[in-house]
C-alpha positions as CSV (number, residue, x, y, z in Angstrom):
1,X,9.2,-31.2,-22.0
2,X,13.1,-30.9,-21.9
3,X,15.3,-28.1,-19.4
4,X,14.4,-24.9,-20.4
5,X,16.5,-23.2,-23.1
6,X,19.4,-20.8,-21.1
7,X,17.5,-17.4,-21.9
8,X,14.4,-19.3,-19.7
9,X,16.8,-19.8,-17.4
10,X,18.1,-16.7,-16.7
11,X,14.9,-15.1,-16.5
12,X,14.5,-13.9,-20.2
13,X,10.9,-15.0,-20.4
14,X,8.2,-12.2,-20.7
15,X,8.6,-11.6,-24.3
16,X,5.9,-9.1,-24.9
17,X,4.7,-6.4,-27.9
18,X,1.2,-5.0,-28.8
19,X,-1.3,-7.4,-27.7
20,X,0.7,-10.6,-26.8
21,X,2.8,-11.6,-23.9
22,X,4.3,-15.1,-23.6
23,X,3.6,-16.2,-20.6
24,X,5.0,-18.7,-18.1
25,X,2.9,-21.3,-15.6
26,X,4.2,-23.5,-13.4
27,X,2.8,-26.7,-14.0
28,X,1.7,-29.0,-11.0
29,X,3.1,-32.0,-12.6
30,X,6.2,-31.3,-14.4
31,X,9.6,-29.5,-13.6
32,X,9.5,-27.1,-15.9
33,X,7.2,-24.8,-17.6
34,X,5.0,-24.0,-20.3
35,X,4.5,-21.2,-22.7
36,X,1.2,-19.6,-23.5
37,X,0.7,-16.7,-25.6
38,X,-2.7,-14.0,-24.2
39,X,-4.2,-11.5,-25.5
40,X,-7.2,-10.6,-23.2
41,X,-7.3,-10.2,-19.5
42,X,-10.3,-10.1,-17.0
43,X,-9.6,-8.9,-13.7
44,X,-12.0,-9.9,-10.8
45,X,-11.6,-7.5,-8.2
46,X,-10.4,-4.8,-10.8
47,X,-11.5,-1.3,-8.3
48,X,-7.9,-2.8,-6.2
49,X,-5.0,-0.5,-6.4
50,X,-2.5,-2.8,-7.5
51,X,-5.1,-4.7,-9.9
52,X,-6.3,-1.6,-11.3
53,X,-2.9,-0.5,-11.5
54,X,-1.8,-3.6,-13.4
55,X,-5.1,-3.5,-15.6
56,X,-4.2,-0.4,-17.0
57,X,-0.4,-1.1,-17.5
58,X,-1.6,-3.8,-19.8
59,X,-4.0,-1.9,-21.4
60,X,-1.8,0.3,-22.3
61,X,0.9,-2.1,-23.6
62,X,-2.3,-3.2,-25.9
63,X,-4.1,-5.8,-24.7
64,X,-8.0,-6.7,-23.9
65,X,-8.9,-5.6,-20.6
66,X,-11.7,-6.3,-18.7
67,X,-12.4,-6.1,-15.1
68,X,-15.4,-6.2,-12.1
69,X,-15.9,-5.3,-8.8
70,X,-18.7,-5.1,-6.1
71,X,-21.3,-2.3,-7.1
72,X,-19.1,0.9,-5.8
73,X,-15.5,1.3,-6.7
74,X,-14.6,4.9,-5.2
75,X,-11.6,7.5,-6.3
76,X,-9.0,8.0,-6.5
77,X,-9.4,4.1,-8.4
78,X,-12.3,4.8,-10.1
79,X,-11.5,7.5,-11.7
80,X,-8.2,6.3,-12.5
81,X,-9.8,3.5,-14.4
82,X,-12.0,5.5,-16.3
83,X,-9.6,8.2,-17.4
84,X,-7.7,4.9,-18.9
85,X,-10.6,3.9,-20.8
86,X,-11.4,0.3,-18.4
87,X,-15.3,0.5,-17.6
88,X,-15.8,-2.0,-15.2
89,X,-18.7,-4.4,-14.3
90,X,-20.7,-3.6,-11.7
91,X,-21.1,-6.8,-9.5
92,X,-19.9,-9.9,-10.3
93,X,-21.8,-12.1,-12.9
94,X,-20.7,-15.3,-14.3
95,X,-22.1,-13.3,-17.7
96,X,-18.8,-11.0,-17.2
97,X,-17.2,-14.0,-18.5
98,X,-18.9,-15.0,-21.5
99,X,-16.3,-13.5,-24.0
100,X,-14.0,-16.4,-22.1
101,X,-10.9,-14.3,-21.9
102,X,-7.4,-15.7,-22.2
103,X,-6.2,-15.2,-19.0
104,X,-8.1,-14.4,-15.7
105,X,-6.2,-12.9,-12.6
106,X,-8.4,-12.9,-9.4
107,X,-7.5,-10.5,-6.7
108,X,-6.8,-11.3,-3.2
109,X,-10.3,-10.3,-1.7
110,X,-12.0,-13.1,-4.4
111,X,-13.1,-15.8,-2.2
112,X,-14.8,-19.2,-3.4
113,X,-18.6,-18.8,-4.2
114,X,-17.9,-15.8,-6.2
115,X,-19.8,-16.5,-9.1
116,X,-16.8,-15.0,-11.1
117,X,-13.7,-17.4,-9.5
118,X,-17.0,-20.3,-10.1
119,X,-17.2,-20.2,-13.5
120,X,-13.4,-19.8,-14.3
121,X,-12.9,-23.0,-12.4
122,X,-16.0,-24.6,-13.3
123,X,-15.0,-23.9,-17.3
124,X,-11.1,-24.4,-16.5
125,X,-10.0,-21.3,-18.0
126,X,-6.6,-20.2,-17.3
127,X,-6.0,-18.5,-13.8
128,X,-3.4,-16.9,-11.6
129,X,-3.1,-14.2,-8.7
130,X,-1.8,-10.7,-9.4
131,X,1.5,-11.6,-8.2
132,X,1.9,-14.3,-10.1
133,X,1.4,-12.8,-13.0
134,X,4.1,-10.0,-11.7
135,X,6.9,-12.8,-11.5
136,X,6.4,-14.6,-14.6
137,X,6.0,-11.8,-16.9
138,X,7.6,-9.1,-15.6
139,X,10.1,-9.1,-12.9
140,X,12.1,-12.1,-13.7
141,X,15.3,-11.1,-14.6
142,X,15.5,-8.0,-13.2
143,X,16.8,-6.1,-10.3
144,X,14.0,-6.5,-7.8
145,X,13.8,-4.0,-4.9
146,X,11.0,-4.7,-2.8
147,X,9.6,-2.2,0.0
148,X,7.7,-4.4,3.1
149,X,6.7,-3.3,6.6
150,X,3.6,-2.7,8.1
151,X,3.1,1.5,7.8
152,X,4.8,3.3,4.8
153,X,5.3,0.7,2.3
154,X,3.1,3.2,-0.5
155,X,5.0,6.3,0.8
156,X,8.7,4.6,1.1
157,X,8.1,2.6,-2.6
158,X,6.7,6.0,-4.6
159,X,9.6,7.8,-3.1
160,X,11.9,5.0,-4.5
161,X,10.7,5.0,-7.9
162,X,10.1,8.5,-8.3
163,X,14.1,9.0,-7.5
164,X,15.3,6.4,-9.8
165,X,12.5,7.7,-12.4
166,X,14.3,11.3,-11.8
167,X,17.8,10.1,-12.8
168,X,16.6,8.9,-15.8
169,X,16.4,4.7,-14.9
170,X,12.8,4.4,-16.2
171,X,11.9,1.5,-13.3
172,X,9.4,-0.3,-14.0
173,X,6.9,-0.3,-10.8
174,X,4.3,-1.7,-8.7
175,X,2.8,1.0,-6.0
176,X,-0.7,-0.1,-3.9
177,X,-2.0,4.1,-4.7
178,X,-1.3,6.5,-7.3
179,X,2.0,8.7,-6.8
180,X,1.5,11.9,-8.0
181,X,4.5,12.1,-9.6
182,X,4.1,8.9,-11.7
183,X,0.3,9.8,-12.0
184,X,-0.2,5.8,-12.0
185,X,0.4,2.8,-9.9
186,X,1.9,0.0,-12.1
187,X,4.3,0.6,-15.3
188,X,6.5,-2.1,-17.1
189,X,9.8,-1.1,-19.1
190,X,12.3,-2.5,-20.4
191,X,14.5,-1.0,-17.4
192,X,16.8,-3.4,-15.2
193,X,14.8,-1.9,-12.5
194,X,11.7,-3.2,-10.6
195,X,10.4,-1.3,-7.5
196,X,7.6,-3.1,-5.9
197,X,5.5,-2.3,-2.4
198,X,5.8,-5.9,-1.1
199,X,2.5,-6.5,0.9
200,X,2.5,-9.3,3.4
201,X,-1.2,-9.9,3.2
202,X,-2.1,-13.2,1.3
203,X,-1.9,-14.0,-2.7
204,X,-5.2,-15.7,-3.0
205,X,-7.8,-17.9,-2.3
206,X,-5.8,-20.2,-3.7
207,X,-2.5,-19.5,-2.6
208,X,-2.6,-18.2,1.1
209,X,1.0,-17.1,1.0
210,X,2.1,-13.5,1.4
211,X,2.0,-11.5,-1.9
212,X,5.5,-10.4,-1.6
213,X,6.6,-14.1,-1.8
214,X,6.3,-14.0,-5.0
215,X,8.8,-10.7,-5.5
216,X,12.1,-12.4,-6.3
217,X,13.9,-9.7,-3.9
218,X,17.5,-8.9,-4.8
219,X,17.1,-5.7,-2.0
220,X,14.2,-5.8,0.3
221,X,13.1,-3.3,2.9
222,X,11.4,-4.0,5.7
223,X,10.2,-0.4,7.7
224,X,8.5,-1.8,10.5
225,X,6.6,-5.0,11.9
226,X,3.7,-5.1,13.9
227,X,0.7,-6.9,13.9
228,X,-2.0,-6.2,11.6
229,X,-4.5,-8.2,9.4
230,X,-5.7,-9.9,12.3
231,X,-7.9,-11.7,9.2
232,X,-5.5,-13.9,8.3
233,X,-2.7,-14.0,10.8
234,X,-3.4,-15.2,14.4
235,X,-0.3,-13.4,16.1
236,X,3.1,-11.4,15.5
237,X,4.6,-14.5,15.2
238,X,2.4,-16.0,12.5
239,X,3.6,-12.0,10.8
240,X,7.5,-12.7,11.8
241,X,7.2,-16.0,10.1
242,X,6.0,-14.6,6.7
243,X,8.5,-12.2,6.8
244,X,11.3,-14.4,7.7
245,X,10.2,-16.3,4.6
246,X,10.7,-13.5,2.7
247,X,14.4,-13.1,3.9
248,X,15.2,-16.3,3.0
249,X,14.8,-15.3,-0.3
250,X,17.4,-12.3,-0.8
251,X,20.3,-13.5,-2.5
252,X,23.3,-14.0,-1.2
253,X,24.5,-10.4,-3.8
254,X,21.3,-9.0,-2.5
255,X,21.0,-6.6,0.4
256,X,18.5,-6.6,3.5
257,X,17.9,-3.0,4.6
258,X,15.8,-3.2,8.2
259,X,14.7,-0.7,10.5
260,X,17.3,-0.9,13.4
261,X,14.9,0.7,15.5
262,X,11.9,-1.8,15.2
263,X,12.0,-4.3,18.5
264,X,9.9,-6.9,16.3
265,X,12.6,-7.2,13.5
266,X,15.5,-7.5,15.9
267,X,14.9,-11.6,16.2
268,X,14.7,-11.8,12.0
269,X,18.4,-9.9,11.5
270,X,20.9,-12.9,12.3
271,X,21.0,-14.2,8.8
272,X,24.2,-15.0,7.5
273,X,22.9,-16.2,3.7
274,X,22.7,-11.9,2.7
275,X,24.2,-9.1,3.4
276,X,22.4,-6.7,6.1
277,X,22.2,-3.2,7.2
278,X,20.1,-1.3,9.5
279,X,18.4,2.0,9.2
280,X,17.2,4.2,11.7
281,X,17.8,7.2,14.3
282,X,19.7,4.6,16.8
283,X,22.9,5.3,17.3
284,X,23.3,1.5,16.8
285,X,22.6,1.5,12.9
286,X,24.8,1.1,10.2
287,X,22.7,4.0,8.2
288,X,21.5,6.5,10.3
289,X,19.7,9.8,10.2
290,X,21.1,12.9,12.3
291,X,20.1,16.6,12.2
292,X,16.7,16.0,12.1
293,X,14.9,19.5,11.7
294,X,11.0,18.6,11.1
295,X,9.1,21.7,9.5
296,X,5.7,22.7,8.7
297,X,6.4,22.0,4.9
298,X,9.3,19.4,4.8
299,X,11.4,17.7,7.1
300,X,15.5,18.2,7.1
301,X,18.1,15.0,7.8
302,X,22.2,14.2,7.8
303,X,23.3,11.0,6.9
304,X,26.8,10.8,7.5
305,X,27.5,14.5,7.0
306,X,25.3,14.8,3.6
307,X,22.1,16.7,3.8
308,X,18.8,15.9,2.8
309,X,15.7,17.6,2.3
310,X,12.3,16.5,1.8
311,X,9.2,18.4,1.0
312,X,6.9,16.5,3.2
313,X,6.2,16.2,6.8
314,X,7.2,14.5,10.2
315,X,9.2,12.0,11.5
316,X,7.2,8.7,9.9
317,X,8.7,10.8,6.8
318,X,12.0,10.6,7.8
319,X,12.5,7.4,8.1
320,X,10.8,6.3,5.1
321,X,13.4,8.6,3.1
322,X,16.5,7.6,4.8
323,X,15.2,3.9,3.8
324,X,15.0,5.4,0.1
325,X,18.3,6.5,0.3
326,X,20.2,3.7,1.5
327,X,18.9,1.6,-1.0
328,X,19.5,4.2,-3.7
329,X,22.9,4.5,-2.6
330,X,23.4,0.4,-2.2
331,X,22.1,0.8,-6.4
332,X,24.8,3.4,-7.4
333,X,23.1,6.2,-7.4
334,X,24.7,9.6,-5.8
335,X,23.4,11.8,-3.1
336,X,22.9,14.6,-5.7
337,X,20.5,12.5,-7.7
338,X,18.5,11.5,-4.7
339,X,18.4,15.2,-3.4
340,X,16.7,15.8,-6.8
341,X,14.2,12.9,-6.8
342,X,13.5,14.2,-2.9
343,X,13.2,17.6,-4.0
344,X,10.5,17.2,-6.5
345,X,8.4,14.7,-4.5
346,X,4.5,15.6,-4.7
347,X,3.6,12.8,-2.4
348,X,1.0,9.8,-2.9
349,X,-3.2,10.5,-2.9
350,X,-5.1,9.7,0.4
351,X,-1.4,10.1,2.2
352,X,-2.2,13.2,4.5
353,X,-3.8,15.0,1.4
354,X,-5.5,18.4,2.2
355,X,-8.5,17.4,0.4
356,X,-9.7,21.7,0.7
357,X,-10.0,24.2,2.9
358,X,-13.7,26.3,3.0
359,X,-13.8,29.1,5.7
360,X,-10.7,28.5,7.0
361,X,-11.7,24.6,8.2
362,X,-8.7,22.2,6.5
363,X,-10.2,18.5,5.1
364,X,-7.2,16.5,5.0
365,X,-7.9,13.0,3.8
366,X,-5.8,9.9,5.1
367,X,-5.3,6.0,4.6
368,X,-4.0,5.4,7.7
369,X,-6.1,2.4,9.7
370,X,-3.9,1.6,12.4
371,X,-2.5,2.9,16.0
372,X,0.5,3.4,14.9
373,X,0.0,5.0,11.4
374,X,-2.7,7.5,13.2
375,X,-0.8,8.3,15.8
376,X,2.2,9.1,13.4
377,X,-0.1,10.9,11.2
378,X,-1.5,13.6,13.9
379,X,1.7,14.2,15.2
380,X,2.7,15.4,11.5
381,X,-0.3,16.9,11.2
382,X,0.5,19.2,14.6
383,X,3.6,20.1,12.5
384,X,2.2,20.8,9.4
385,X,-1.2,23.0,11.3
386,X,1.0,24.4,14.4
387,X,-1.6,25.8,16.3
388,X,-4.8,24.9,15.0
389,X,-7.6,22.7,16.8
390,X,-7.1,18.9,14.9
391,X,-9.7,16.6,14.7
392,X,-9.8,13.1,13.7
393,X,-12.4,11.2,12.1
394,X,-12.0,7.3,12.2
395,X,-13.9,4.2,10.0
396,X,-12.9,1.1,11.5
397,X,-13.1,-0.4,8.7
398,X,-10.2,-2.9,8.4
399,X,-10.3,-6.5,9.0
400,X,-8.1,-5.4,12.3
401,X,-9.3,-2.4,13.3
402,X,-12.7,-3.9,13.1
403,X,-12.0,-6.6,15.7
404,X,-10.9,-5.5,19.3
405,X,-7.4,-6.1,18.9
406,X,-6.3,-2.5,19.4
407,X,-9.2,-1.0,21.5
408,X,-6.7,0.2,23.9
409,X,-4.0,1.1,21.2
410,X,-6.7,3.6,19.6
411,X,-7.0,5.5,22.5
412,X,-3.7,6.0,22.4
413,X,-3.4,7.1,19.0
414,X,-6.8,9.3,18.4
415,X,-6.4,11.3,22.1
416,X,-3.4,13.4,19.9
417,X,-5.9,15.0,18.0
418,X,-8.4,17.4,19.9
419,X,-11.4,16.0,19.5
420,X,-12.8,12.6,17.8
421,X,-15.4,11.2,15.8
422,X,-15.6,7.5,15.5
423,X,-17.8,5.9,12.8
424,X,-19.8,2.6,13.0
425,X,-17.5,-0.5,12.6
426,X,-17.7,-1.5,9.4
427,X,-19.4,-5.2,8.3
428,X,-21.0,-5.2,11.5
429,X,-22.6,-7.9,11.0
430,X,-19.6,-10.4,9.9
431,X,-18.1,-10.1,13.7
432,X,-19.9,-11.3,17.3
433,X,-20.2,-8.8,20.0
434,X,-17.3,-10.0,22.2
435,X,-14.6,-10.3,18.9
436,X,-15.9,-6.5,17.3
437,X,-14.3,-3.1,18.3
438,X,-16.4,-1.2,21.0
439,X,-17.0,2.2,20.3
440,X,-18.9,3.4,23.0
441,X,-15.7,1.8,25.4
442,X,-13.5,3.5,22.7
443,X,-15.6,6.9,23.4
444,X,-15.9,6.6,27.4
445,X,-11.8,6.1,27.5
446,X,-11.3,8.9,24.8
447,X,-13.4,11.2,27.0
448,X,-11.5,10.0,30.0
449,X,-8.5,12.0,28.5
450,X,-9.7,15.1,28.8
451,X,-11.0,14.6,24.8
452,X,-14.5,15.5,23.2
453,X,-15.7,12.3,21.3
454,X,-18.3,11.0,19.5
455,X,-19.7,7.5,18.3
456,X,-21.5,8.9,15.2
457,X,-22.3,5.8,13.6
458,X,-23.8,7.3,10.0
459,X,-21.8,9.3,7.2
460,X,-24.8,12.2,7.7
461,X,-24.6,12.3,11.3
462,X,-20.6,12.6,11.0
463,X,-21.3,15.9,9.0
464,X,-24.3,16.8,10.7
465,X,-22.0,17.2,13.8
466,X,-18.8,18.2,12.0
467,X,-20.8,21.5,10.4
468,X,-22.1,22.3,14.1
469,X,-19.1,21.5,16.1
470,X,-16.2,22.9,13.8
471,X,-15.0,26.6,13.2
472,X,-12.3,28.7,11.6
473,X,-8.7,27.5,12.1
474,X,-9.9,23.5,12.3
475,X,-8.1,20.7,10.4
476,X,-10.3,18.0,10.1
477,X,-8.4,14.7,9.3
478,X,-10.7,11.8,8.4
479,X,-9.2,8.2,8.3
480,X,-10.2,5.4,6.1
481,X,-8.9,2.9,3.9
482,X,-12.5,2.8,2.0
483,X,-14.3,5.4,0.5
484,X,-16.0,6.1,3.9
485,X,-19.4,7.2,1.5
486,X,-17.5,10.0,-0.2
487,X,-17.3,12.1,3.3
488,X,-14.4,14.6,2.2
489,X,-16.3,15.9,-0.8
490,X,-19.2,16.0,0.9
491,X,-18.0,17.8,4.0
492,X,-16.5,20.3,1.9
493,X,-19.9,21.2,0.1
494,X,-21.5,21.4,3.0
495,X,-19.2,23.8,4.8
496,X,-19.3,26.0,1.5
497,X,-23.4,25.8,2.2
């Protein structure tokens, strides 16, 4: 096969309508590419935000989608998919293969001797990771603004989209959680514009590099770095590294906008290939946010004399929308048409979401699953509920938060709520003793605070002690990045009992 033609070469290569995309591999053994034409799409690992998002994005663009996932696939995804019209398989059977679909994508949590990623090797049908499919297809060619760090990325990118949404620039987008605004996760247009949450955690089995490698960043965004996914990365450094490959990819027309306040980013900002600015409350940055008035229902900033408000809550807020704005600003648009994207922000689910409130006793549901994102999260929280008795409810469920890596940094974090109730470590049995999180350590230091705690290892025993111990005027904050056995709903019904 010859050079590709100039409109490959610029990037002009998803040509899609109702029911067929063209499609571009990289081939192993040539230089160039090929071009294949798909109609149906199986998703292993479908009940993922971002492949659930995608799944339905296609679906609705007219194609054959398929997915599975283990038995349980919990809201807000599940619902999400079947208010979209995807059913998926429950478990994973080489049987949900049998139509042989044109193109499979296998999630990042697909590992080898799933009988799924088997068969599709076994019967050499065509393959790729999420994100591959997200830079052949679909962001090639366009203006790629890609939000990275390790707290905030769903926050920072639904903000970003929903502003250039607002001013009428119809981005195309890729968010890991469903912004209420956009009421979905994924959506492809014909837009210059693609706003992606850039996730450093790995492609695939097959491809172990970071997902947002595969981004083509023109402006990337980096919030914060710390360590996290102790699955996969042994250190900071091994995290610095992946992120410094990420760098190396801006253009030299592109734009790095980096949290001047982060100590861990400071060794990854003397690049000389892209233009950089820093964000942050330090007098030291380039963009910085002054006036800060935080408030029980939105938070209140200055950058450089222009004012900003935003209907949602605390500091880890605050930063997240002066990130927006820079880039927003670095894109053209004007302060008055990010005010009005900020003003009509409704927030992300399972970000601080107030679940219900039954007898005066607040269930506010929350993704975070590390220190820092807790600890951020209950101070907000003692902004939002000034004056009322906060608990907080933690799964260590993570691949981090599961290992011992932050049993001192947990203390820290759950002691700013006023009493605690830690669950069982989750996949107990995948860790040894001396590598796991210890609870009952976690408890004795938490109590050594001056704060009640708990190690209730069972959902029923959490609400068993939550419907004895709480009263009128508690918020009860439960963390999770699972579906922690549907605790808010049930909580809730129980209170009402």
């Amino acid at each position: 096969m010859g050079p590709p033609s100039p409109a490959t070469a610029t990037g002009v290569n998803a040509r899609s309508h109702r029911g067929v995309l063209a499609l571009i591999f990289a081939r192993p053994d040539k230089a160039w590419s090929v071009l294949t034409d798909f109609r149906s799409v199986h998703f292993i690992g479908i009940g993922g935000t971002a492949m659930a998002s995608v799944a339905v994005a296609l679906r609705e663009r007219g194609f054959d989608v398929t997915g599975s996932d283990q038995d349980v696939i919990y809201p807000p995804m599940s619902t999400f998919l079947a208010s979209r019209g995807i059913v998926p398989k429950a478990g994973y059977s080489e049987s949900n293969l049998s139509h042989k679909p044109d193109l499979v994508v296998i999630g990042n949590a697909i590992s080898r001797g799933n009988p799924e990623a088997e068969y599709v090797l076994e019967h050499r049908l065509r393959y790729c990771a999420l994100p591959e499919l997200l830079k052949e297809c679909f962001i090639r060619g366009k203006h790629s603004l890609v939000v990275t760090g390790t707290h905030g990325k769903t926050t920072t990118t639904s903000l970003l989209a929903w502003v250039f949404e607002h001013a009428g620039l119809n981005p195309s987008f890729l968010i890991g959680g469903i912004p209420s605004n956009l009421g979905q996760g994924a959506r492809f247009t014909d837009s210059p514009w693609f706003i992606l949450e850039g996730d450093e955690y790995d492609t695939a089995f097959f491809d172990k590099r970071s997902k947002f490698i595969h981004y083509l960043p023109e402006v990337a965004i980096v919030n914060n770095l710390e360590m996290d996914h102790a699955d996969i990365f042994g250190s900071l450094q091994d995290i610095q590294l992946s992120f410094r490959r990420l760098i190396h990819l801006i253009p030299r027309n592109g734009l790095l906008l980096a949290n001047g306040d982060e100590p861990n980013l400071a060794p990854l900002l003397g690049v000389s290939h892209c233009p950089v600015k820093r964000f942050g409350l330090a007098g030291s940055n380039d963009i910085r946010a002054t006036g800060i008035h935080l408030k029980a229902e939105s938070s209140e900033f200055q950058i450089a004399g222009s004012r900003f408000d935003l209907p949602m809550v605390g500091e880890l807020n605050v930063r997240n929308a002066l990130a927006v704005a820079a880039c927003a600003r670095h894109c053209g648009l004007t302060d008055a048409q990010i005010q009005a994207g900020f003003a009509t922000f409704r927030g992300v689910e399972r970000r601080m979401t107030t679940r219900g409130e039954v007898k005066g006793i607040a269930v506010v549901d929350d993704f975070g699953h590390h220190p820092t994102a807790i600890r951020e999260t209950l101070r907000a929280l003692r902004i939002r509920y000034p004056g009322r008795r906060l608990w907080a409810v933690f799964e260590p469920r993570s691949n981090t938060t599961r290992r011992n890596l932050f049993q001192h940094e947990l203390v820290d974090a759950l002691e700013r709520a006023d009493a605690v109730v830690v669950a069982e470590v989750a996949r107990l049995e995948q860790l040894s003793p001396a590598e796991r999180l210890n609870p009952e350590k976690l408890m004795e230091d938490l109590r050594l605070t001056g704060k009640p705690a708990a190690y209730l290892p069972t959902v029923d025993s959490i609400l068993d002690h939550l419907v004895t111990e709480t009263r009128s005027g508690d918020v009860v904050c439960i963390f999770s990045n699972g579906g922690f056995g549907n605790i808010h709903q049930r909580l809730l019904k129980r209170l009402e009992a």
